[in-house]
C-alpha positions as CSV (number, residue, x, y, z in Angstrom):
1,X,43.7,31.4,0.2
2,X,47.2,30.4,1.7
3,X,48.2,30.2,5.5
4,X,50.3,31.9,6.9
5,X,53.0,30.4,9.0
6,X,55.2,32.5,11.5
7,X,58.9,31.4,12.7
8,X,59.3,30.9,15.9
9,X,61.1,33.1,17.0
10,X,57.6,35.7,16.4
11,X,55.5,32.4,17.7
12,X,57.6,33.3,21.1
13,X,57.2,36.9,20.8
14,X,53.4,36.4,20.4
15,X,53.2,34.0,23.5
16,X,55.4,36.5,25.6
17,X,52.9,39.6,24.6
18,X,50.1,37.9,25.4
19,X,51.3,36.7,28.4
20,X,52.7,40.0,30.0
21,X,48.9,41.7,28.8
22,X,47.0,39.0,31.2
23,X,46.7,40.6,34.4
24,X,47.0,38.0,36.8
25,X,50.4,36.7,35.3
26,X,52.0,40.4,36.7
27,X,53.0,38.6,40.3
28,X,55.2,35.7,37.8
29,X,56.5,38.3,35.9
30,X,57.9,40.2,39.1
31,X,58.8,37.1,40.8
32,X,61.0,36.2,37.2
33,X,63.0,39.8,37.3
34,X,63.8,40.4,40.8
35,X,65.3,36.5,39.9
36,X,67.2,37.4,37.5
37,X,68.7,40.4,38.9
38,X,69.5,38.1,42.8
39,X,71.1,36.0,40.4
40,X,73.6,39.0,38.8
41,X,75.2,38.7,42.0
42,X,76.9,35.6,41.6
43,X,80.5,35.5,40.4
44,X,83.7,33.2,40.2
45,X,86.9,33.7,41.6
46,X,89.9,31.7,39.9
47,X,92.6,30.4,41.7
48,X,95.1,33.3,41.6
49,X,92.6,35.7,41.4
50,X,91.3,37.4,44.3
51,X,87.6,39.5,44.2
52,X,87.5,42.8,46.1
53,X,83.8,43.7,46.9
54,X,82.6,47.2,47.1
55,X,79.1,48.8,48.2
56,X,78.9,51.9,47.1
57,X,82.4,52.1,46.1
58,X,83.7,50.9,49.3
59,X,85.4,48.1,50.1
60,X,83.7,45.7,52.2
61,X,84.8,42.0,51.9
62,X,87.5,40.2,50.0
63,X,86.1,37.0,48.2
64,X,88.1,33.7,48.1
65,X,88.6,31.5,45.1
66,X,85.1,29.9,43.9
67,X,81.4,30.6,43.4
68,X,80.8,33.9,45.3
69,X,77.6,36.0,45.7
70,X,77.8,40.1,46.3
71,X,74.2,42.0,46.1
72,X,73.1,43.2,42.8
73,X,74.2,46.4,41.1
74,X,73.7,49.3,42.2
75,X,74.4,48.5,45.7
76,X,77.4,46.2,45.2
77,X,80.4,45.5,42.6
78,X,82.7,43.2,42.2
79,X,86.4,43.4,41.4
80,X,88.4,40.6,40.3
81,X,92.8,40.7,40.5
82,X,94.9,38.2,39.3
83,X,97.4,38.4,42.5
84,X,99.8,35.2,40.9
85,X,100.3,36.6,37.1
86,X,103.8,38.3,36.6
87,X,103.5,41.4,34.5
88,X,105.6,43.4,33.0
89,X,107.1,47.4,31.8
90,X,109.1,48.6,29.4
91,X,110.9,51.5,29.7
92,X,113.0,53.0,26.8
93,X,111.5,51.5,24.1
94,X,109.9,53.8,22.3
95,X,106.8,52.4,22.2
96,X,103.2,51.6,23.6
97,X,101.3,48.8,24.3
98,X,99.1,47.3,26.4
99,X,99.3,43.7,25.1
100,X,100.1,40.8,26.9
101,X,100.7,42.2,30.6
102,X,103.1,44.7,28.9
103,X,102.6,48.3,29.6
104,X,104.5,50.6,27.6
105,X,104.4,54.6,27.2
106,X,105.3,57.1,24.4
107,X,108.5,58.8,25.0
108,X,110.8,58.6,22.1
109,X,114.4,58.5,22.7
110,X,114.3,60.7,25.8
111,X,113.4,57.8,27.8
112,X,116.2,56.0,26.7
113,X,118.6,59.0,27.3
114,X,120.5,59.0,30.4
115,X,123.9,61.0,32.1
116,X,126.6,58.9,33.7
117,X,128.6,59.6,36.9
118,X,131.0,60.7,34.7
119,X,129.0,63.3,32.8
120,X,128.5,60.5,29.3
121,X,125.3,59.7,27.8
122,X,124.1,56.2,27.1
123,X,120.7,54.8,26.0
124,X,119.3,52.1,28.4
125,X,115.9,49.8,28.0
126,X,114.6,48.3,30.3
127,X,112.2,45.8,31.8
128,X,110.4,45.3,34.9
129,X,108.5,42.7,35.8
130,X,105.9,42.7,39.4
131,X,103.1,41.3,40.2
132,X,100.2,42.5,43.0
133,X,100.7,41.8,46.4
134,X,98.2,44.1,47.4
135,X,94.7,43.8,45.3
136,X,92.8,46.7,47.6
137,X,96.3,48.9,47.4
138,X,96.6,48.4,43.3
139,X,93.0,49.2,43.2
140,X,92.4,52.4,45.7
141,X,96.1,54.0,46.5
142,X,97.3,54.8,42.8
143,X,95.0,56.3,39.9
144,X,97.2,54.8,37.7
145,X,99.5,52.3,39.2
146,X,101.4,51.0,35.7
147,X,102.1,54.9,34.8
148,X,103.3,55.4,38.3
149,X,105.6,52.5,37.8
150,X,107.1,53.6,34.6
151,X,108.0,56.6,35.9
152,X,109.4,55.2,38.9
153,X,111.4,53.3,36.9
154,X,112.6,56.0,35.0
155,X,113.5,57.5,38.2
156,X,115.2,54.8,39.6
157,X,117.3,53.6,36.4
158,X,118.5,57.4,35.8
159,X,119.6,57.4,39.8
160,X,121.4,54.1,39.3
161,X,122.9,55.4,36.2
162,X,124.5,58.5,37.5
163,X,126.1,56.9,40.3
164,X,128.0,54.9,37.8
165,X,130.5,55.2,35.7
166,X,130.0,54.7,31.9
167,X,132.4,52.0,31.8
168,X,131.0,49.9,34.6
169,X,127.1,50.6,33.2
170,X,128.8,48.6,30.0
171,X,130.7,46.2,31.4
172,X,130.7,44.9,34.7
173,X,128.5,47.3,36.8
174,X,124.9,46.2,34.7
175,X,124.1,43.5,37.7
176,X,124.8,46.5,39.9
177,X,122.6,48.9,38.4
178,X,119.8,46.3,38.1
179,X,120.2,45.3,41.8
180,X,120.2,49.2,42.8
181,X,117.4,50.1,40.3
182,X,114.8,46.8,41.8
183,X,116.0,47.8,45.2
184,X,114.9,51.7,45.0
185,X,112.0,51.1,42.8
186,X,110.7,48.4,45.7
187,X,111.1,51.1,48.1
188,X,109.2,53.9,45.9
189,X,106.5,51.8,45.5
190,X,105.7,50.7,48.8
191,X,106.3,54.5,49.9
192,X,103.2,55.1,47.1
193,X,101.2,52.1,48.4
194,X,100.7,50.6,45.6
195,X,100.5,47.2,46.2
196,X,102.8,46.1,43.8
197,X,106.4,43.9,44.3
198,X,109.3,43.8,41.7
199,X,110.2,41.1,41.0
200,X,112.9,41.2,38.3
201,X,114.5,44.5,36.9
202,X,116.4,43.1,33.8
203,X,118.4,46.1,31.2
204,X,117.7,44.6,27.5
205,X,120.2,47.6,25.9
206,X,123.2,49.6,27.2
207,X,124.9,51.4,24.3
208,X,127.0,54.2,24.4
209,X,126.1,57.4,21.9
210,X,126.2,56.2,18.1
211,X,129.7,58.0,17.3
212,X,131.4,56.6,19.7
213,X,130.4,52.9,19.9
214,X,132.5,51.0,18.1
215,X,135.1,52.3,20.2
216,X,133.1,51.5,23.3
217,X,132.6,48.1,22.3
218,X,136.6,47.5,21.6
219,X,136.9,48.3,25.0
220,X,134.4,45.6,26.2
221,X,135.6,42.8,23.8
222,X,139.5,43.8,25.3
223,X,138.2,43.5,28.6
224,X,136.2,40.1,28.3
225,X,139.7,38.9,26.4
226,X,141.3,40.1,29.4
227,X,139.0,38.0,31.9
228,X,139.0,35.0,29.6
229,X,143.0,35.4,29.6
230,X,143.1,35.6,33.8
231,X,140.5,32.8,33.8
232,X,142.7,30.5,31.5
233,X,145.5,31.5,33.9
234,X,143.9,30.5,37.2
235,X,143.2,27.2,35.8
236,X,146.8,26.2,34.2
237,X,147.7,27.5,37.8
238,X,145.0,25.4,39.9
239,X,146.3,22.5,37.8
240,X,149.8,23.1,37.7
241,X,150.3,23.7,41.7
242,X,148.7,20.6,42.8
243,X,151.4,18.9,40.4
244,X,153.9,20.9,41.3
245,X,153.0,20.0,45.3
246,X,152.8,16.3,44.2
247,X,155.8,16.5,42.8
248,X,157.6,17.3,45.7
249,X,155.8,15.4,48.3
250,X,156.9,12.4,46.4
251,X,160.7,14.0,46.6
252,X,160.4,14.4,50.1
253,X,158.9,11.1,50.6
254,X,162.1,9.6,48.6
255,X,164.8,11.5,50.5
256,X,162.9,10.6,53.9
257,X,163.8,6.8,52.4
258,X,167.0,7.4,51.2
259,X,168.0,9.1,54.9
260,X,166.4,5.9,56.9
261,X,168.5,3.7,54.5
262,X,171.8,5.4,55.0
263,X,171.0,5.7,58.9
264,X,170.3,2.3,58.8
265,X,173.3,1.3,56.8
266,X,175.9,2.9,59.2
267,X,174.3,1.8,62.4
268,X,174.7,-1.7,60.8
269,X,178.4,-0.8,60.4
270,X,179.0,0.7,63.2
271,X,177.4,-2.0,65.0
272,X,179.9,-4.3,62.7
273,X,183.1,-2.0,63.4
274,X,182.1,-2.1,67.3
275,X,182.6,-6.1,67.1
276,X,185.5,-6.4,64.6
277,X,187.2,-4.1,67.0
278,X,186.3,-6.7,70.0
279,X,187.3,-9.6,67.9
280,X,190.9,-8.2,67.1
281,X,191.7,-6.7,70.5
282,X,191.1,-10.1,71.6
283,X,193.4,-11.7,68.4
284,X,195.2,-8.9,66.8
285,X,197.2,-11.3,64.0
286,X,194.1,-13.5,63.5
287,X,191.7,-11.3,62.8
288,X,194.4,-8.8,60.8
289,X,195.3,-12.2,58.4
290,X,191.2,-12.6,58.1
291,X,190.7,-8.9,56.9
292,X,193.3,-9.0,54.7
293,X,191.8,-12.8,52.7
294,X,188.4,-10.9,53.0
295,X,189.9,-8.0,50.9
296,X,191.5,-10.0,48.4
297,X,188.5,-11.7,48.3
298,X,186.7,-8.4,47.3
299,X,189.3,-7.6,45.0
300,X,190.9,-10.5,43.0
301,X,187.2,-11.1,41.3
302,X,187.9,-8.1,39.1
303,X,191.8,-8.6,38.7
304,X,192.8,-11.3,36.1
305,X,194.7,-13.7,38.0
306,X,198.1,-15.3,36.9
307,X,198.9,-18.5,39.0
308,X,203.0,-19.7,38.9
309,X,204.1,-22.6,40.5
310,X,207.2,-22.0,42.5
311,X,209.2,-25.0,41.3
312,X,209.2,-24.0,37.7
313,X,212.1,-22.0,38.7
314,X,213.2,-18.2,39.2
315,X,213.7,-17.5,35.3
316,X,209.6,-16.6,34.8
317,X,209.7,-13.2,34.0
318,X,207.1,-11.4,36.4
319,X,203.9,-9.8,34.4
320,X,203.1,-6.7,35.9
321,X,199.1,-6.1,35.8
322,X,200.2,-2.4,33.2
323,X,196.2,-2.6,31.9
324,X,194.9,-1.8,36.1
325,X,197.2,0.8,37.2
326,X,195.4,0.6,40.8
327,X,197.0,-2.6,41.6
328,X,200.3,-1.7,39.8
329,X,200.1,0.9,42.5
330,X,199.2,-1.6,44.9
331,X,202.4,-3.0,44.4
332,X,204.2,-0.5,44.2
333,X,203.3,0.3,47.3
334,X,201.6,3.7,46.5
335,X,197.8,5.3,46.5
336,X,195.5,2.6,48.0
337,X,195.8,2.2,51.7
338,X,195.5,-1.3,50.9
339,X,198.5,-1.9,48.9
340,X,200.9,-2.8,51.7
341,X,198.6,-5.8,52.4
342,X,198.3,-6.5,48.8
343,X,201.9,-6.2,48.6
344,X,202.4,-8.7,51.1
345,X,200.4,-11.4,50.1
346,X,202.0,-10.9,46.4
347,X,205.5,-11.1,47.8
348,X,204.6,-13.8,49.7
């Protein structure tokens, strides 16, 4: 006849039935579950993470980062709430999900439907991102703290909206809106206690109503040409100003030379004047014969110069200098204010 072998795992069950039916093993077997359920009370805390512990659905304590112990259930729980990780809503989108720290709720288009300052509709979306500041506040204040948030974004967003105008809600107002939205939402939420703090309020989509966008849109892409026009002006002005200033430093700079040099050019002559008028007051024919070889002197280089010896006789028919009527003039005896001298010294 063949043996029959058991597996092990109905050689354990056999050894654990037969153990539990000895009487005197009962004290072990108490010893081994009230073990087991002092050892449920040990949990971890991860940095980031802090553990609210309740007794009876109180709070009592708030546990640190680490190995912590709380008393087994049913007298105490356990609550663990990552304080450091950024989550996120989505407002507008039409969608929901609770994926990835993204909470998002059902609404359809009317979410995304919202009325100007100026009585137009556009269709925003939305993102918020926060994180707990708070653990006990997210947990006990709010039923529902991610459904309180999206509507409080709702609310906030639609405010923000209908204080503006549709044109600056497209253009250049956004960082306004999302600065008012964050601001009011922050306030709602710590009026609600819910131990929550924005941190970024970001619009994904800001489009006017279907028929009219491509005429909304024109208005933009004139308006950005318009900026990038003004910004390409400001910069050929920043560069051409400086130039411009150069420019006319370095004229000033020339005319303050050119004034020193004729400043110090007529001192020097009057200086010179001063002691030629000494010099001839002391020897009037002297000094008048010594002007008059000094202008000659100046002069005569640039005259071409016909030398006639006085003994060749009185029939040399005189050349008069026809090609530089000045000093024809000048002996003549007309014009220059030198020609009498020069007639002179001709003659002579």
């Amino acid at each position: 006849m063949a043996a029959n072998y058991a597996s092990p795992d109905e050689q354990i069950l056999s050894w654990l039935s037969n153990f539990i039916k000895k009487p005197s093993n009962l004290p072990v077997i108490a010893v081994l579950i009230v073990g087991a359920w002092l050892a449920s009370g040990f949990f971890i805390v991860s940095p980031g993470e802090q553990g609210i512990v309740r007794q009876f659905g109180k709070k009592v304590r708030i546990a640190s980062a680490g190995l912590n112990w709380r008393m087994p259930w049913p007298m105490e729980k356990a609550d663990i709430v990552n304080v450091e990780q950024v989550r996120r809503i989505e407002v507008g989108f039409g969608m929901q999900s609770r994926e990835d720290s993204t909470y998002r709720r059902t609404g359809g288009r009317s979410d995304a439907m919202m009325l100007t300052g100026d009585e137009n509709m556009v269709e925003a979306q939305i993102i918020v991102q926060y994180k707990v500041s708070d653990p006990v506040k997210y947990l006990f204040r709010l039923f529902d703290p991610e459904g309180t948030l999206y509507t409080a974004t709702e609310v906030a967003l639609r405010g923000a909206v209908g204080r503006s105008t549709i044109d600056d809600v497209l253009t250049i107002g956004r960082q306004k809106v999302q600065e008012e939205t964050r601001e009011f939402l922050q306030r709602l939420m710590d009026n609600y206690e819910s131990g929550l703090m924005i941190t970024e309020v970001r619009l994904q989509v800001v489009d006017p109503p279907d028929q009219v966008k491509d005429a909304f849109h024109e208005v933009v892409r004139a308006r950005e040409d318009r900026e990038r026009l003004i910004n390409e002006a400001k910069g050929y002005q920043e560069d051409l100003i400086p130039r411009a200033r150069g420019e006319a430093q370095k004229m000033l700079r020339g005319a303050e030379g050119f004034k020193e040099e004729r400043v110090l050019k007529a001192q020097g002559d009057a200086v010179r004047f001063t002691a030629l008028l000494s010099e001839y007051q002391k020897a009037k024919e002297v000094t008048w014969n010594r002007l008059q070889i000094e202008t000659l002197e100046r002069i005569y280089p640039a005259a071409n110069k016909v030398i006639i010896d006085p003994q060749a006789g009185t029939n040399v028919l005189p050349l008069l200098p026809l090609q530089n009527p000045s000093l024809f003039d000048a002996l003549q005896g007309r014009s220059d204010p030198n020609a009498l001298s020069i007639k002179k010294e001709v003659v002579s």
